[in-house]
C-alpha positions in Angstrom: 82.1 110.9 108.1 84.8 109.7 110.5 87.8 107.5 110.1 89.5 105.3 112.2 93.1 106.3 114.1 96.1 104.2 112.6 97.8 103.3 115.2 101.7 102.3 113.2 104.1 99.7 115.0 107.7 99.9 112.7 109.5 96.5 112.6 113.3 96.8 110.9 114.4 99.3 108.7 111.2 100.8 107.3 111.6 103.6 105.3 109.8 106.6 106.1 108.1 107.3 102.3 107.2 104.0 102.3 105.6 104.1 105.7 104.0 107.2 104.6 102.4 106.1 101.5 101.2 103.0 103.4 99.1 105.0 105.4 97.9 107.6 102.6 96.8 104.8 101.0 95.1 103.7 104.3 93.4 106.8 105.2 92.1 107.3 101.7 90.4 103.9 101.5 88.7 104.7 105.1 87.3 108.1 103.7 85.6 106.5 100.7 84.5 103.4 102.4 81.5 103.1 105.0 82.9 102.5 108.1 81.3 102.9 111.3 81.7 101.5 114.4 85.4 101.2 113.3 87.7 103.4 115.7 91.0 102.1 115.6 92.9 99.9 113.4 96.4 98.7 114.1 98.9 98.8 111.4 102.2 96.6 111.6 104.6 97.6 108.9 107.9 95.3 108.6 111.3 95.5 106.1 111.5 92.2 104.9 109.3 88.6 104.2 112.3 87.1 106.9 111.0 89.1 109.6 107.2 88.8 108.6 108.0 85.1 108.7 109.6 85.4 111.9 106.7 88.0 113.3 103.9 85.8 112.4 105.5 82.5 113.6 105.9 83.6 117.0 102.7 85.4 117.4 100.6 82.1 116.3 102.8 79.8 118.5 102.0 82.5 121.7 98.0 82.4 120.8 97.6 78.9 119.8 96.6 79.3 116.2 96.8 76.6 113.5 96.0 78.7 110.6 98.9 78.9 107.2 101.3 81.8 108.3 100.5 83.8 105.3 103.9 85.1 104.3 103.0 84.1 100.4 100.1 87.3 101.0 100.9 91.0 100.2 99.7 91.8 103.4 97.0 90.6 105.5 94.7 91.2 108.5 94.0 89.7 111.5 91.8 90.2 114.7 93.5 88.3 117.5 94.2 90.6 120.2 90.6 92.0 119.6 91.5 94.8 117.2 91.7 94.6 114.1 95.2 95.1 112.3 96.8 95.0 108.9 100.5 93.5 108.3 102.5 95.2 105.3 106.0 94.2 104.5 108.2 96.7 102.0 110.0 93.8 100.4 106.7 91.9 99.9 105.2 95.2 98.4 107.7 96.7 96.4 108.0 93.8 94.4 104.9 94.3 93.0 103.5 97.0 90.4 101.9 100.0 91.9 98.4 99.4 91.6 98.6 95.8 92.9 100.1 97.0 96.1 97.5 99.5 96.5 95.0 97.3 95.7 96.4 94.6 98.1 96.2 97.5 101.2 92.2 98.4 100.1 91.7 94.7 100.2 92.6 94.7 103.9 91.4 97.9 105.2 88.1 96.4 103.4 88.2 93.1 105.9 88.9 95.3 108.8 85.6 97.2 108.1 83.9 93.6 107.8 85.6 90.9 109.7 87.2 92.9 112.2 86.7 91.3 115.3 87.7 88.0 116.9 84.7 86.4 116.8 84.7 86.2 112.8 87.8 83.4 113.4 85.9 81.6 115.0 83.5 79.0 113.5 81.9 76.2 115.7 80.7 73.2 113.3 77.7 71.6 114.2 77.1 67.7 114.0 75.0 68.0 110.9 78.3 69.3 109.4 80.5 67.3 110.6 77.9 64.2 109.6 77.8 65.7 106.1 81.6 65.9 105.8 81.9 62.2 107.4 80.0 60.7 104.3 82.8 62.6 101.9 85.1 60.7 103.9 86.6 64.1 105.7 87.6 63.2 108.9 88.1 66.3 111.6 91.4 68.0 110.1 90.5 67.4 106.6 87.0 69.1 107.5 88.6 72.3 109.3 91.1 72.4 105.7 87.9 72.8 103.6 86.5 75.1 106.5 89.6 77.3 106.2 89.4 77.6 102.7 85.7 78.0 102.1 86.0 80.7 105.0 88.7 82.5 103.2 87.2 82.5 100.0 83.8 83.8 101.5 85.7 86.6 103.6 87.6 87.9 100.2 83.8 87.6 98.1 82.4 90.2 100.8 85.5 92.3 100.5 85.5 92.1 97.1 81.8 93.1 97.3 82.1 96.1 99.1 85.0 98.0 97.4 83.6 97.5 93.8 80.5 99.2 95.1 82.4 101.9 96.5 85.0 102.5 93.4 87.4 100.1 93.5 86.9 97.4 91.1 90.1 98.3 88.7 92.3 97.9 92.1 91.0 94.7 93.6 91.2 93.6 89.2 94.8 94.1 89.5 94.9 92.4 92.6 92.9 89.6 91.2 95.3 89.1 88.1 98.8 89.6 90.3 97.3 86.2 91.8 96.6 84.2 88.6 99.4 82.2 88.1 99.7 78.9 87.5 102.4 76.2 86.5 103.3 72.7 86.3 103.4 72.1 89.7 99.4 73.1 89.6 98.5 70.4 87.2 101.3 67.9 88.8 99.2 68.5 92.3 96.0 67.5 90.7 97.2 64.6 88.8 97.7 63.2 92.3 95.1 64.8 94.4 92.5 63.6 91.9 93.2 59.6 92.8 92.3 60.3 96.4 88.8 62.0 97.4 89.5 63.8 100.5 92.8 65.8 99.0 90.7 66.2 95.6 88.1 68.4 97.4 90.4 69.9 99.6 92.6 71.0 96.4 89.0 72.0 94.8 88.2 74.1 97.8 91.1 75.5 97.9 90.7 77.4 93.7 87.6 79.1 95.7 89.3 81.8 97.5 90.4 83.5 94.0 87.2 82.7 92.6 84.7 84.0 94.9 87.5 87.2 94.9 86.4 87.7 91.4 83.1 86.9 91.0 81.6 90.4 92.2 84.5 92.2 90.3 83.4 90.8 87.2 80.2 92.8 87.1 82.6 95.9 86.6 85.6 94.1 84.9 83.8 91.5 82.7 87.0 89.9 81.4 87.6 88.6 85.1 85.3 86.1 84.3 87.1 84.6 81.4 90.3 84.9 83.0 90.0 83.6 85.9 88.2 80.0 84.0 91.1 80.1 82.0 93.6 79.8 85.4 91.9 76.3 85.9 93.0 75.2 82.6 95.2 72.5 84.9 92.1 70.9 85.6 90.0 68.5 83.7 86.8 70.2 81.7 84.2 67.8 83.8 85.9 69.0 86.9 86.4 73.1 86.0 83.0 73.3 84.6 81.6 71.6 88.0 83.7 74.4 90.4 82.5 77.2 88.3 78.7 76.0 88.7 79.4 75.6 92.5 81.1 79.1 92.8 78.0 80.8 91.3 75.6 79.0 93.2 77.4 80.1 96.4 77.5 83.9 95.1 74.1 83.7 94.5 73.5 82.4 98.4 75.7 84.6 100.4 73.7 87.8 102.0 75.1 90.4 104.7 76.4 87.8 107.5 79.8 86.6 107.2 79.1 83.4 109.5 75.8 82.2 107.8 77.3 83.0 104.8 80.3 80.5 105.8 77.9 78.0 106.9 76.0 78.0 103.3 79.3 77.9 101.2 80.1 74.8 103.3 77.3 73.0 102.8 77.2 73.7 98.9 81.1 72.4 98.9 80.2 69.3 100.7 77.2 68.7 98.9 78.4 69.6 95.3 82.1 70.0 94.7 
């Protein structure tokens, strides 16, 4: 089975072990996943979150894209000059326990494998969508902030997908649980998203990207489920009970496309959350 090249850019003072490990980590994930098609992936390592910031920042002003930075990530993936590429920074990672870093680098050599080409940032909406989203009262940007989230969300549910099939449920668990954390400042959001319709959904949208994330993880760590209900405990029952029924109905809808399966998570959220 072949792998793809890593082709490493160093920003700052990178150590060398570090670098190394990165790409052990990497390769190993490539060699135990399905892959092909996939030749080359681009890897940009960095020292420290005040360059990533800086990195990232510039290359969305150059291209054009409105999309979050994505600095609070342990690393992420993008597709914009055509390959696909992971970003790691050591200060981002090292502050984390070992197996959540690890976990955090499977999770993005697993959306290079699936959404590793340009074309899976783009989404064009069609009118029916953009109708449906009218009658919530979501005009275009607060449509493209649900978009963004639901896409997200979808993207990490078929990453998620694919590495507990292939053996790496306890990393992408660790993962899951580095990311449930909440505090006053959740429930103080909702307490004044909820009096306003548009930034209630958006804020509801927005709990799907951990979600989704767990939902085919809990099949092989079944105290995901529990845990993950329990990080909604900011919001009312009524309201946590309805986002749990809405992410398992779009679980149950989303096949092998990444775009359709988009499309069908959006209609569920506009018709249901």
């Amino acid at each position: 089975m072949t792998t793809p090249r890593l082709e490493v850019s160093i920003h700052g003072d990178v150590l060398p072990i570090w670098r190394a490990n990165v790409e052990e980590t990497l390769s190993a994930c490539y060699r135990r996943l399905p892959c092909p098609g996939l030749v080359l992936v681009q890897v940009c390592l960095l020292d420290t979150v005040a360059r990533l910031r800086d990195f990232l920042a510039a290359e969305q002003t150059a291209l054009g894209i409105i999309s979050p930075v994505g600095v609070e990530f342990l690393a992420t993936h993008d597709a914009w000059h055509g390959v696909p590429r992971i970003t790691a920074c050591a200060e981002r990672l090292n502050s984390v326990p070992a197996d959540v870093a690890q976990g955090a680098l499977c999770h993005e050599a697993g959306h290079t494998i699936l959404h590793g080409s340009a074309e899976h940032y783009r989404f064009r909406l069609s009118r029916e969508t953009v109708e449906r989203g009218a009658k919530r009262g979501l005009d275009a940007h607060a449509l493209q902030q649900v978009l963004y989230y639901v896409a997200i969300a979808v993207k990490d549910y078929e990453v998620a997908r694919l590495l507990a099939a292939h053996g790496y449920a306890e990393g992408q668990a660790a993962l899951a649980r580095h990311q449930m954390v909440i505090d006053e400042n959740d429930r103080r959001a909702w307490e004044l998203a909820s009096a306003y319709s548009v930034v209630r959904l958006i804020c509801l949208t927005a709990q799907l990207k951990l979600l989704l994330f767990v939902q085919p993880l809990a099949e092989h760590v079944p105290a995901l489920a529990g845990e993950a209900q329990a990080m909604l405990s900011f919001l009312p029952i009524a309201e946590r009970e309805r986002l749990w029924r809405v992410t398992g109905e779009i679980g149950a809808a989303l096949g092998d496309d990444s775009k359709r399966n988009i499309g069908a998570a959006l209609e569920l959220v506009l018709d249901r959350l």
